[in-house]
C-alpha positions as CSV (number, residue, x, y, z in Angstrom):
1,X,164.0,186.4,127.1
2,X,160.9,188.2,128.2
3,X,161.6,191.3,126.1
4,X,161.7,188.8,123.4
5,X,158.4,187.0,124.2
6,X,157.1,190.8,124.7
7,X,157.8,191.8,121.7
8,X,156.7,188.8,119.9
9,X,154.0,188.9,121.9
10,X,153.2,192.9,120.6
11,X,153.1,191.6,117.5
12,X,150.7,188.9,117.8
13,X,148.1,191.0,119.3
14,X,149.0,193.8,116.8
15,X,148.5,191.5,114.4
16,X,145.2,189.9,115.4
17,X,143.8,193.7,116.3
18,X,145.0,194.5,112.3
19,X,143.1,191.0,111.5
20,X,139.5,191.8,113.4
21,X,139.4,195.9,112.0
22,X,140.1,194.0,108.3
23,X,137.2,191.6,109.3
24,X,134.7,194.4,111.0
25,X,135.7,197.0,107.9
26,X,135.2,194.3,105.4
27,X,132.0,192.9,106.9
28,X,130.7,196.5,107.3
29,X,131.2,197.1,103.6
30,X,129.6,193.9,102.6
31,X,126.5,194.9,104.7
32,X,126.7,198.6,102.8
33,X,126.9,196.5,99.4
34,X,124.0,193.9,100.2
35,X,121.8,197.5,101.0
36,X,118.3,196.3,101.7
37,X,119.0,192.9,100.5
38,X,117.6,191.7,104.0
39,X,113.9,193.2,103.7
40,X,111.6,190.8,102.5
41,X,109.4,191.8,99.9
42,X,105.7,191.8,100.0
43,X,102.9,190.6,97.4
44,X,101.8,193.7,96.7
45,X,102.4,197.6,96.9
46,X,101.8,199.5,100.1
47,X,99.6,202.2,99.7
48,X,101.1,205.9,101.0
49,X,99.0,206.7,104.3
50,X,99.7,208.6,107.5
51,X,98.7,207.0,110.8
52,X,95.6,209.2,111.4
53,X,93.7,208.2,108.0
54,X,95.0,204.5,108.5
55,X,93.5,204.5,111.8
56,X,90.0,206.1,110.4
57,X,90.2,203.3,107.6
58,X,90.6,200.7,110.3
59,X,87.6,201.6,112.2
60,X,85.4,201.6,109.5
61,X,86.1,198.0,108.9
62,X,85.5,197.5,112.4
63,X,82.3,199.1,112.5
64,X,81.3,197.6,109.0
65,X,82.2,193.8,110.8
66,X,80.0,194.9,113.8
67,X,77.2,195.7,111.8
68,X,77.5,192.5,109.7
69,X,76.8,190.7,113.3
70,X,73.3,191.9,113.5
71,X,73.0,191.8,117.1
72,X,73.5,194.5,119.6
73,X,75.1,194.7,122.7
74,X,78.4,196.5,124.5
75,X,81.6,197.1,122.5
76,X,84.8,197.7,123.9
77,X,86.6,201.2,123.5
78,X,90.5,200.8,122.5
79,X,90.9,201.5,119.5
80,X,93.5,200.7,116.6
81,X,97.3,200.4,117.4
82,X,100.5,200.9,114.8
83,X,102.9,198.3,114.2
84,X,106.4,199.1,112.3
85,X,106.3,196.2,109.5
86,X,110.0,196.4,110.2
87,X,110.8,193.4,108.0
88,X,109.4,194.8,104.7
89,X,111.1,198.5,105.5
90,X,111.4,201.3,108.2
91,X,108.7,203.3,106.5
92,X,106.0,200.6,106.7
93,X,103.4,200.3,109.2
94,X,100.3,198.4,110.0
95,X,97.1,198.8,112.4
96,X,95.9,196.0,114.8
97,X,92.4,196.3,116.5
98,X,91.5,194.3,119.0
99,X,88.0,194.6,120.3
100,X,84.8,193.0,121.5
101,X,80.7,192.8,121.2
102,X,79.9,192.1,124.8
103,X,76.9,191.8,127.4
104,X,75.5,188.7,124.7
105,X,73.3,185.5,125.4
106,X,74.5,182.0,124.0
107,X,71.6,182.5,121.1
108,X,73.2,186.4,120.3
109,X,76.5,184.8,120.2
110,X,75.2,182.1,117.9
111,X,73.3,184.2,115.4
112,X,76.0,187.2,115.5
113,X,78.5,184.3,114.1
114,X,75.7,183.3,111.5
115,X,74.8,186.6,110.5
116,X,78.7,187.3,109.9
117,X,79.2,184.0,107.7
118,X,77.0,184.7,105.5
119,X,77.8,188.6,105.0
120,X,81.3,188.4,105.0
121,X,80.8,186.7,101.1
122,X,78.5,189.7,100.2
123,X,80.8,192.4,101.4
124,X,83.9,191.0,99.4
125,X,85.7,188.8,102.4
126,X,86.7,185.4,101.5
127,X,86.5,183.2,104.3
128,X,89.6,181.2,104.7
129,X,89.1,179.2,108.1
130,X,85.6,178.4,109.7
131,X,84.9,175.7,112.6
132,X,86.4,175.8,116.1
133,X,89.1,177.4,118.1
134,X,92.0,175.4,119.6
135,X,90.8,175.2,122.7
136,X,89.6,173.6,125.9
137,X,86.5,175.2,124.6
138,X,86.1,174.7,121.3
139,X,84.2,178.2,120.4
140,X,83.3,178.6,116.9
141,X,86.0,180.9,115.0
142,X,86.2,182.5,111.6
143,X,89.0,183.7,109.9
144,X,89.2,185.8,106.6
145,X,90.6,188.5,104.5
146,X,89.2,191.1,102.2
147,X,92.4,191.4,99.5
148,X,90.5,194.3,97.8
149,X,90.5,196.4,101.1
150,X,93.7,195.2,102.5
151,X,92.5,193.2,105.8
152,X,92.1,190.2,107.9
153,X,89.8,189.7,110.9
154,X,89.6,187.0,112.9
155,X,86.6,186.1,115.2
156,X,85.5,184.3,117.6
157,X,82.3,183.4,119.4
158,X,83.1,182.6,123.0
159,X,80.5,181.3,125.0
160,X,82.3,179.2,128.0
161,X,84.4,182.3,129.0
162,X,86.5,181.4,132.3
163,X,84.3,184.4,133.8
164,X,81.4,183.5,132.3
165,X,81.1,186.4,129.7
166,X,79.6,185.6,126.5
167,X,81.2,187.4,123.8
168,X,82.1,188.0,120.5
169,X,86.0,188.8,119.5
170,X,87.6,190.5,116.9
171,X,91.1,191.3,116.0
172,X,91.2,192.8,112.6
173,X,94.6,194.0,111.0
174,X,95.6,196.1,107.9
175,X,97.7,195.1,105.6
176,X,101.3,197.5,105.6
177,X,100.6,201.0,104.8
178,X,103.7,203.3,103.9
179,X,104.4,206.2,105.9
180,X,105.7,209.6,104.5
181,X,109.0,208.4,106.6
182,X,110.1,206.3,108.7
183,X,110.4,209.5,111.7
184,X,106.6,209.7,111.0
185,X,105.8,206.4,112.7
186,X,108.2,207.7,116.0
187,X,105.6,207.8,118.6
188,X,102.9,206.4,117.2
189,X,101.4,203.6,119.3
């Protein structure tokens, strides 16, 4: 009798391995027929660039923002940093650069943000969010995108800093660029 529940037994688990390979081969080949169907698309085309110019491009916008404040103090040093777009496609990328105008008085922190408001319309930025961060300390913040060059920045003018800095923060990001391939962007940080 337990030769008999054995071999039934066999046969159940033969037949359930035969069942899961006809699931995993079946799902496998209806991932292979969907292809790509799982990147999302974006709004517009990426523009072919390697890292190097990407990063140059980046900076520029950067130093054009700084510039735009009209008041001078310390800026800090990292510069941009590549991020796979993954969801659009393996080949895309986009910088992120996160940096600061430090070593500012309340009044440099207050006219910088000015100064920006009112350039950002001249230099082709349209300026979709301007009042205060949601915060404990409510520091004035401006977000905005240039379409035309393919970035957002978003700034904020900190004054009640836990350390008592008084600053002026940026974070400006690209839109996706497209590497020559996706092995390009391996290693780049």
């Amino acid at each position: 009798m337990n030769e008999a529940k054995d071999a039934d037994g066999g046969r159940r688990n033969s037949r359930k391995r035969v069942a899961a390979l006809s699931f995993l081969l079946f799902g496998s080949l209806s991932l292979l027929s969907v292809g790509c169907s799982n990147v999302k698309e974006l709004d517009y085309k990426p523009v072919r660039m390697d890292t190097d110019p990407a990063r140059a491009r980046t900076k520029a916008v950067s130093s054009r923002l700084l510039e735009m404040t009209g008041v001078k103090g310390k800026v800090t040093e990292p510069g941009p940093s590549v991020s796979r777009c993954e969801e659009y496609g393996d080949d895309l990328f986009s910088l992120r650069h996160p940096w600061s105008l430090y070593d500012l008085s309340g009044e440099d922190v207050d006219r910088g943000m000015s100064n920006l408001r009112k350039a950002l319309d001249r230099d082709g930025w349209k300026i979709l969010k301007d009042g205060k961060a949601d915060s404990r300390a409510q520091d004035p913040e401006i977000y905005a995108e240039n379409k035309a060059e393919q970035f957002d920045v978003h700034v904020t003018g900190v004054k009640r800093a836990a350390r008592g800095d008084t600053m002026i923060t940026f974070t400006v990001v690209s839109a996706c660029f497209r590497a020559a391939s996706s092995e390009a962007l391996d290693g780049q940080y």
